[in-house]
C-alpha positions as CSV (number, residue, x, y, z in Angstrom):
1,X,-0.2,-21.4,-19.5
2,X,0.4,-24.8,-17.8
3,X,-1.5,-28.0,-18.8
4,X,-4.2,-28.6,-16.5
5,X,-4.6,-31.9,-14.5
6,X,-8.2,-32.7,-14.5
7,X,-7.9,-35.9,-12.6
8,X,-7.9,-33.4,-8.9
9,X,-5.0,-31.7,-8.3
10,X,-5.3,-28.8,-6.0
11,X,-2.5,-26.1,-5.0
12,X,-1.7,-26.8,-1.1
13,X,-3.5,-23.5,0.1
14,X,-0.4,-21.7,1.6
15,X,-2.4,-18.2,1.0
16,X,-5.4,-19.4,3.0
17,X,-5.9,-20.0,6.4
18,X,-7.4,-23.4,5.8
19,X,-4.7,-26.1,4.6
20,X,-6.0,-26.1,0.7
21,X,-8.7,-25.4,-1.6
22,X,-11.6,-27.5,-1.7
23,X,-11.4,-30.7,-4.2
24,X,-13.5,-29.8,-7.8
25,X,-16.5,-31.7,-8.4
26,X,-16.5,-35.2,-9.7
27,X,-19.6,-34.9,-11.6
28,X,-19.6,-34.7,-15.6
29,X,-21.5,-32.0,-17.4
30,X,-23.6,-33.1,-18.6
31,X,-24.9,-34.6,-14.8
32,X,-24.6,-30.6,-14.7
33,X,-27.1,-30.1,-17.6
34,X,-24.4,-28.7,-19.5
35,X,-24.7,-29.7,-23.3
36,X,-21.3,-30.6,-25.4
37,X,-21.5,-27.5,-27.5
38,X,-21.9,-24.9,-23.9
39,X,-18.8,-26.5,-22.9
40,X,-16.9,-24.5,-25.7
41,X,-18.8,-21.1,-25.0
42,X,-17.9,-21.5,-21.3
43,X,-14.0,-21.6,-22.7
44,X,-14.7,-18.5,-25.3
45,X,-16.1,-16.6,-22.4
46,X,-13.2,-17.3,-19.9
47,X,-10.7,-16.6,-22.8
48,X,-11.9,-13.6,-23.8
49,X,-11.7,-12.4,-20.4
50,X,-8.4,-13.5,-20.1
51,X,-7.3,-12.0,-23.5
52,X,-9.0,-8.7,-23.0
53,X,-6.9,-7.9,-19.6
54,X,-4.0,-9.1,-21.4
55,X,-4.6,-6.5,-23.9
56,X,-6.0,-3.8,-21.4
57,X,-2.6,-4.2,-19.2
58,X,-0.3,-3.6,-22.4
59,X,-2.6,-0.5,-23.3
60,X,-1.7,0.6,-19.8
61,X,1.9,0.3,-19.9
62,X,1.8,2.3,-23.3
63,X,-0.3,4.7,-21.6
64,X,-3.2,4.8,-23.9
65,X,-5.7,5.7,-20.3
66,X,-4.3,5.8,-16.6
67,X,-5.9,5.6,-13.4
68,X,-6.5,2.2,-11.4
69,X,-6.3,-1.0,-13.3
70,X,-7.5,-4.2,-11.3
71,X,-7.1,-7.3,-13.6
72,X,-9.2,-10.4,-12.7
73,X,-6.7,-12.8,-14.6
74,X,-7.2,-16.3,-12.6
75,X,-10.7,-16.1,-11.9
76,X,-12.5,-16.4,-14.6
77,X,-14.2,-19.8,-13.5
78,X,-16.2,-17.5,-11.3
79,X,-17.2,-15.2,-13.6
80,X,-18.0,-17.4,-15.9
81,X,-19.3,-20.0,-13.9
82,X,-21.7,-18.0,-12.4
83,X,-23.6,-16.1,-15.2
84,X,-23.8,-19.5,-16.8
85,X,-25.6,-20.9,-13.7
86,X,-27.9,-17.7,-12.6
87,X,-30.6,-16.4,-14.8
88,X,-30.3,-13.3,-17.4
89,X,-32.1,-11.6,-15.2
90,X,-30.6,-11.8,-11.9
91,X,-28.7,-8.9,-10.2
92,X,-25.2,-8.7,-10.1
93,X,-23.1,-6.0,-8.4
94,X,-19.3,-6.7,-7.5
95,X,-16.3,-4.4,-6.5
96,X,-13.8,-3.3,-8.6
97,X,-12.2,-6.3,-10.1
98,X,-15.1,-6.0,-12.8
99,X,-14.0,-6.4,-15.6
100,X,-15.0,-10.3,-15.9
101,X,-18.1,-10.6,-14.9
102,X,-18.8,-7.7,-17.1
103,X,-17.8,-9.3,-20.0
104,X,-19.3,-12.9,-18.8
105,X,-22.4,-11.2,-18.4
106,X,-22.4,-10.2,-22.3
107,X,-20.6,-6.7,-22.1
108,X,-19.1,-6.3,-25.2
109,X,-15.4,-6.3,-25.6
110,X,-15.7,-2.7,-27.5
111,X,-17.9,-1.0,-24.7
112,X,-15.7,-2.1,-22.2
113,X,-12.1,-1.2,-23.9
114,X,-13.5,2.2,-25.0
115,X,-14.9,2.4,-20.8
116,X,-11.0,1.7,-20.1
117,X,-10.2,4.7,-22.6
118,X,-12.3,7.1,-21.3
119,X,-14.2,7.2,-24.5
120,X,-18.4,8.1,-24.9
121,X,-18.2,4.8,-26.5
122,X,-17.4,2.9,-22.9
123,X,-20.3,1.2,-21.2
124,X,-20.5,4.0,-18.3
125,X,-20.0,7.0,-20.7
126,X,-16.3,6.9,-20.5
127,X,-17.0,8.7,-17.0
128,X,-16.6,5.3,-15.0
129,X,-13.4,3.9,-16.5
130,X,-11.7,0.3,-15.3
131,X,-13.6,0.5,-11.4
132,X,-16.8,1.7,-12.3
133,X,-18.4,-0.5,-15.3
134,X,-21.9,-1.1,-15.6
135,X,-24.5,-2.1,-17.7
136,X,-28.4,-1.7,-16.6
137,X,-29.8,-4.0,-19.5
138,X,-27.6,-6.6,-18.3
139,X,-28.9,-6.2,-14.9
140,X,-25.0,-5.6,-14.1
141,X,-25.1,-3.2,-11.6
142,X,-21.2,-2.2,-10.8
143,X,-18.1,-1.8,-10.7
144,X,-17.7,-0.2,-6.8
145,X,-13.9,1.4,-6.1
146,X,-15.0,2.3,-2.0
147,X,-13.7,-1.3,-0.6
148,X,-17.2,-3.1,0.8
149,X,-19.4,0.3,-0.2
150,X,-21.2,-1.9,-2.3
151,X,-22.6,-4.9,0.0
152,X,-25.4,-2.6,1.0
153,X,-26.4,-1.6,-2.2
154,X,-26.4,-5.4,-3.2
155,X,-28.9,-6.0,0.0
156,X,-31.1,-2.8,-1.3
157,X,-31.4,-4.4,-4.9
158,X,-32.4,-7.5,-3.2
159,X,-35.0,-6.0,-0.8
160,X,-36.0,-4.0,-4.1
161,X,-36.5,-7.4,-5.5
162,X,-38.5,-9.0,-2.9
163,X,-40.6,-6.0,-2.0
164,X,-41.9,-6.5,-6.1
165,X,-42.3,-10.2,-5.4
166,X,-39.8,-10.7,-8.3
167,X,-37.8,-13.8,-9.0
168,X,-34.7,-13.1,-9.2
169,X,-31.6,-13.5,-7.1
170,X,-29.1,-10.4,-6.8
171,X,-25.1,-11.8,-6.8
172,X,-22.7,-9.9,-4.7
173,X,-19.5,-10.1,-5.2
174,X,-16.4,-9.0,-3.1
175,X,-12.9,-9.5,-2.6
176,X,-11.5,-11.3,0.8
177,X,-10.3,-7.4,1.7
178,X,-14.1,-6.5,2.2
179,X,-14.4,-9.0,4.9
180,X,-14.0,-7.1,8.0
181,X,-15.4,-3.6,6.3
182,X,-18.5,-3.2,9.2
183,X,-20.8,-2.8,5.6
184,X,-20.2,-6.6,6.0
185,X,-22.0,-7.3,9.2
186,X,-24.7,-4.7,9.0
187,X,-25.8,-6.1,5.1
188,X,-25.4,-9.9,6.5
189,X,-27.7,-8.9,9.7
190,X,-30.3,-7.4,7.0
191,X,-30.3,-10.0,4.8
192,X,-30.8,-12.5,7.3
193,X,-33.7,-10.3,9.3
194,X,-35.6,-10.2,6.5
195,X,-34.7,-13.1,4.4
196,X,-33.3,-10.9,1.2
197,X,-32.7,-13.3,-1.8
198,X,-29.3,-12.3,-1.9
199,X,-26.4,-14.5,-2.1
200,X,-23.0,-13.1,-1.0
201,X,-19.6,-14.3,-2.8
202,X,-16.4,-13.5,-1.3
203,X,-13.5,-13.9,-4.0
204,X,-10.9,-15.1,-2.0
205,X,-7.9,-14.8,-3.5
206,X,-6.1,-15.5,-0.6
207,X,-4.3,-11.4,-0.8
208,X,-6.4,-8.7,-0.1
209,X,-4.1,-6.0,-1.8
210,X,-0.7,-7.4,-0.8
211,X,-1.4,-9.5,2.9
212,X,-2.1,-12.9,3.1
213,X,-5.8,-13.8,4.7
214,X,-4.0,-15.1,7.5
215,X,-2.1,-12.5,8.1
216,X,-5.2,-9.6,7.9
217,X,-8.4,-11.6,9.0
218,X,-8.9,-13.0,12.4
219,X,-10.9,-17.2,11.7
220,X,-12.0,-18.6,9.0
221,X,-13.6,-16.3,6.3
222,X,-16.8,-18.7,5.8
223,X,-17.6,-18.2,9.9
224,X,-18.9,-15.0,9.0
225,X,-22.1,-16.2,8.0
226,X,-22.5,-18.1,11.4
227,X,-23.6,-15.2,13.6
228,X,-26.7,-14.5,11.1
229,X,-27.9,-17.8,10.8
230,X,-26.5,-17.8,6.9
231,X,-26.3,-20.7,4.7
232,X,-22.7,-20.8,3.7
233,X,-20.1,-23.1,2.2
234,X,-16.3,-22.5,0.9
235,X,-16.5,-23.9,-2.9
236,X,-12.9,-24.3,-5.2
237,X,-12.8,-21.3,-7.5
238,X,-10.3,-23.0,-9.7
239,X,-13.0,-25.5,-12.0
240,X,-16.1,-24.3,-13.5
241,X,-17.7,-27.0,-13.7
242,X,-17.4,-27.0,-10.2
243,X,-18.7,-23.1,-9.1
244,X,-21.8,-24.0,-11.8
245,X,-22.8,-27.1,-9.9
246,X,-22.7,-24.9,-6.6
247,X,-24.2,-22.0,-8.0
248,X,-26.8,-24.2,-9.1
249,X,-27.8,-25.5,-6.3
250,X,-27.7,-22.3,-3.9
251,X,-29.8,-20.6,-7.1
252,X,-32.1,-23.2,-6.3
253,X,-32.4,-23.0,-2.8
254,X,-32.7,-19.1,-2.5
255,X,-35.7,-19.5,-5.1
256,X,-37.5,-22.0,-3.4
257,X,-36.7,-20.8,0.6
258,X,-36.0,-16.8,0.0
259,X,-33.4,-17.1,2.2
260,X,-29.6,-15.5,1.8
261,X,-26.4,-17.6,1.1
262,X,-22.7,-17.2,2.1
263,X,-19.8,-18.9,-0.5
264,X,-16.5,-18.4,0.3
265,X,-14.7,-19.2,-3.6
266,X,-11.1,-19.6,-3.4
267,X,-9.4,-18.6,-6.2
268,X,-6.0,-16.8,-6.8
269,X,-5.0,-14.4,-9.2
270,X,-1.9,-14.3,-11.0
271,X,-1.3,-10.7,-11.5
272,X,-0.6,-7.9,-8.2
273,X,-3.4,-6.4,-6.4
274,X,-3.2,-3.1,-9.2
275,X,-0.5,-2.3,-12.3
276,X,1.6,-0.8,-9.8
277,X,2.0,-3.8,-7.3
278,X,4.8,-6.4,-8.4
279,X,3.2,-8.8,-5.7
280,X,6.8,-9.7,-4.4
281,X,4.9,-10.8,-0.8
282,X,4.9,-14.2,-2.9
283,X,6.9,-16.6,-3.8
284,X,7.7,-18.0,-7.8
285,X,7.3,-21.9,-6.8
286,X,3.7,-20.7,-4.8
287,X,2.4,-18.8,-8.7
288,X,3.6,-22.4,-10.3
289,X,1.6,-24.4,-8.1
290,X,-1.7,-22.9,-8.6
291,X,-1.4,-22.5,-12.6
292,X,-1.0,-25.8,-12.7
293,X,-4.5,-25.7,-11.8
294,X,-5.0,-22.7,-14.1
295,X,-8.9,-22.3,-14.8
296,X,-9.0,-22.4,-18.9
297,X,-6.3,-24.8,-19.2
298,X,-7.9,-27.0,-17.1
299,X,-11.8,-26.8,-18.7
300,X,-9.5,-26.6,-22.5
301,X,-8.0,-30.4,-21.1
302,X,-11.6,-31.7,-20.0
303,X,-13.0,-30.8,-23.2
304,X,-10.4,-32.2,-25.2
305,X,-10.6,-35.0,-22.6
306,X,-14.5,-35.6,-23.2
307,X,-13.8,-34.7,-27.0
308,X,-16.8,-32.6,-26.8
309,X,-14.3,-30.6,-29.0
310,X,-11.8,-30.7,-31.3
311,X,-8.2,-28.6,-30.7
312,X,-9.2,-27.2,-34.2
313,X,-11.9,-25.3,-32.3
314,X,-10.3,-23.8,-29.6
315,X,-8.2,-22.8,-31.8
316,X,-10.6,-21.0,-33.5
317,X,-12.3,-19.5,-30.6
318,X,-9.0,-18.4,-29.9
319,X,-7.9,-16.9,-33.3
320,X,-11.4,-15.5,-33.1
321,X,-11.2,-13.7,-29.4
322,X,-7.9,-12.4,-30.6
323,X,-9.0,-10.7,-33.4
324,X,-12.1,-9.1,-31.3
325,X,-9.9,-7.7,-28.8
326,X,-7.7,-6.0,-30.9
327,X,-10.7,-4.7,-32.7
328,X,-11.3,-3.0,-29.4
329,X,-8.9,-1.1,-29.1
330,X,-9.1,-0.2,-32.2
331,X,-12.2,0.9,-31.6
332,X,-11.8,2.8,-28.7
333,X,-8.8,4.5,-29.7
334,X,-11.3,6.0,-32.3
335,X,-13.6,6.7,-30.2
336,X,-14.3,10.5,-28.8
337,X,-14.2,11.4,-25.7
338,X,-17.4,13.1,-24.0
339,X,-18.6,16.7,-24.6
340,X,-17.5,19.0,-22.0
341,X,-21.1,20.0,-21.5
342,X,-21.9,16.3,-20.4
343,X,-19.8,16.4,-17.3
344,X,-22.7,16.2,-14.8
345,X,-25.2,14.3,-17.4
346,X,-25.7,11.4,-15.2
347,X,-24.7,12.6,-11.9
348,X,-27.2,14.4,-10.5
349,X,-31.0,13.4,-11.0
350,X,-32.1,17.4,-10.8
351,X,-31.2,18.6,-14.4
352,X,-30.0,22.4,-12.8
353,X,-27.3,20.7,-10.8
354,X,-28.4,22.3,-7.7
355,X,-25.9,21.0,-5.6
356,X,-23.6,23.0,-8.0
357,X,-22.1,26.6,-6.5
């Protein structure tokens, strides 16, 4: 991965339909609140979700598990950002490109791999595999494959939330494809009606599966929020430090007003839509602009920068990560698969199956 420069540099914003990403934050963290020693575990988290797809998509290619494999390799400052700024126990619920905030939540890497084999191990039984993770402790609620089916279910958990005069915030999380899915309007019109403390976050990583948001969606993604009233704001996806000082502050707000929020986070991933997509609707020089701005090399410079750090440390987060993820696969190649005789465990709440003929 490229160096990093810390000092501001954003990509020019070709995939987006405004001219560039938003500039990163200025502030330091610890005007953040973020202590010296957090700013490591925010680079262990990212990496391992970095290392883990990089692993996962090589286990694909050999063919240890098929179907759909979405890899989230670019975004990890979200992720990551995110979980670090929300509470343990707020909600979160994304789309299929779950693997990261899976694992930023606290997901193991060994329930996650063995999900991707298919193996009783897997955090969803091995029934869910790469679209379908979830983890109820976590308050990680999906892992959605139906492209915007989930943005409902996000304003249910929130209503759920507010109904039991709960504090806590539920996180939804989509990709810039969902954004003209009707789901999108009718949960928005909800939220705002009854003033769910939900706040929305549309990855936008400027593709959808293979068109540029341009090209697919009619103005600016962050006008969506306008016809509901919604508190909204398009933040750079590219700096962490940057996503935790926004999520902060929107965390905040919804607490205090229990009222919804809109962030558009522009970010860019580096792999295709899926495995199968060689993403040849872009150009080389555009992928070397924007990992010059790549998310872990960039927080790996600031902490070397700030020498909150030493290089001996990454590297031993790194050596460290490494060795977890192969232990993964290990593991799940070890792993069984589930009994026949669970097939339906978990599908149906009536044990009889009585939608069964």
């Amino acid at each position: 991965m490229a160096e990093a420069d810390v000092a501001g540099f954003t990509p020019t914003g070709v995939v987006y339909k405004s001219t560039e990403l938003p500039k990163p934050t200025k502030k330091s963290h610890k005007t953040l609140g973020i202590k010296d020693e957090e700013l490591l575990e925010l680079f262990e988290s990212m990496y391992r979700q970095r290392r883990f797809e990089e692993r996962a998509a090589q286990m694909y290619q050999k063919g240890k598990f098929g179907g759909f494999l979405h890899l989230y390799i670019g975004q990890e400052a979200i992720s990551t950002g995110s979980v670090y700024a929300l509470n343990d126990n707020d909600d979160l619920i994304t789309a299929y490109r779950d693997h990261g905030l899976a694992l930023a939540r606290g997901m193991s890497s060994n329930e996650a791999m063995a999900e991707l084999f298919g193996k009783k191990t897997g955090c969803s039984k091995g029934k869910g595999g790469s679209m379908h993770y979830f983890d109820i402790e976590k308050h990680f609620w999906g892992g959605h494959a139906i492209v915007g089916a989930h943005l409902p279910l996000g304003a249910g958990i929130a209503f759920a939330n507010k109904y039991r005069n709960e504090d806590r915030i539920t996180a939804c999380y989509f990709g810039d494809g969902a954004i003209d899915q009707g789901a999108l309007n009718e949960s928005f019109n909800l939220a705002s009606l009854w003033k769910l403390p939900i706040l929305y976050v549309v990855e936008n990583n400027g593709y959808s599966m293979g068109t540029a948001v341009k090209r697919h969606s009619a103005g600016e993604l962050i006008n969506r929020a306008l016809p509901y009233e919604m508190k909204h704001e398009v933040v750079n996806g590219m700096d962490v430090l940057t996503v935790i000082e926004k999520m902060q502050e929107v965390a905040k707000d919804i607490r205090e007003n229990g009222e919804p929020w809109f962030l558009e986070i522009r970010t860019y991933r580096y792999r295709g839509h899926s495995m199968s997509d060689p993403a040849n609707y872009r150009t080389k020089e555009e992928e070397k602009e924007f990992k010059a701005t790549d998310p872990i090399e960039r927080l790996k410079t600031y902490i070397l920068d700030k020498k909150t750090s030493t290089q001996e440390d990454i590297d031993e987060v790194q050596k460290r990560i490494d060795q977890e993820v192969l232990d993964a696969i290990e593991f799940a190649e070890e792993s069984d698969f589930p009994d026949t005789e669970e097939l339906y465990d978990d599908v149906y709440v009536q044990e009889d199956y009585p939608f069964q003929t």
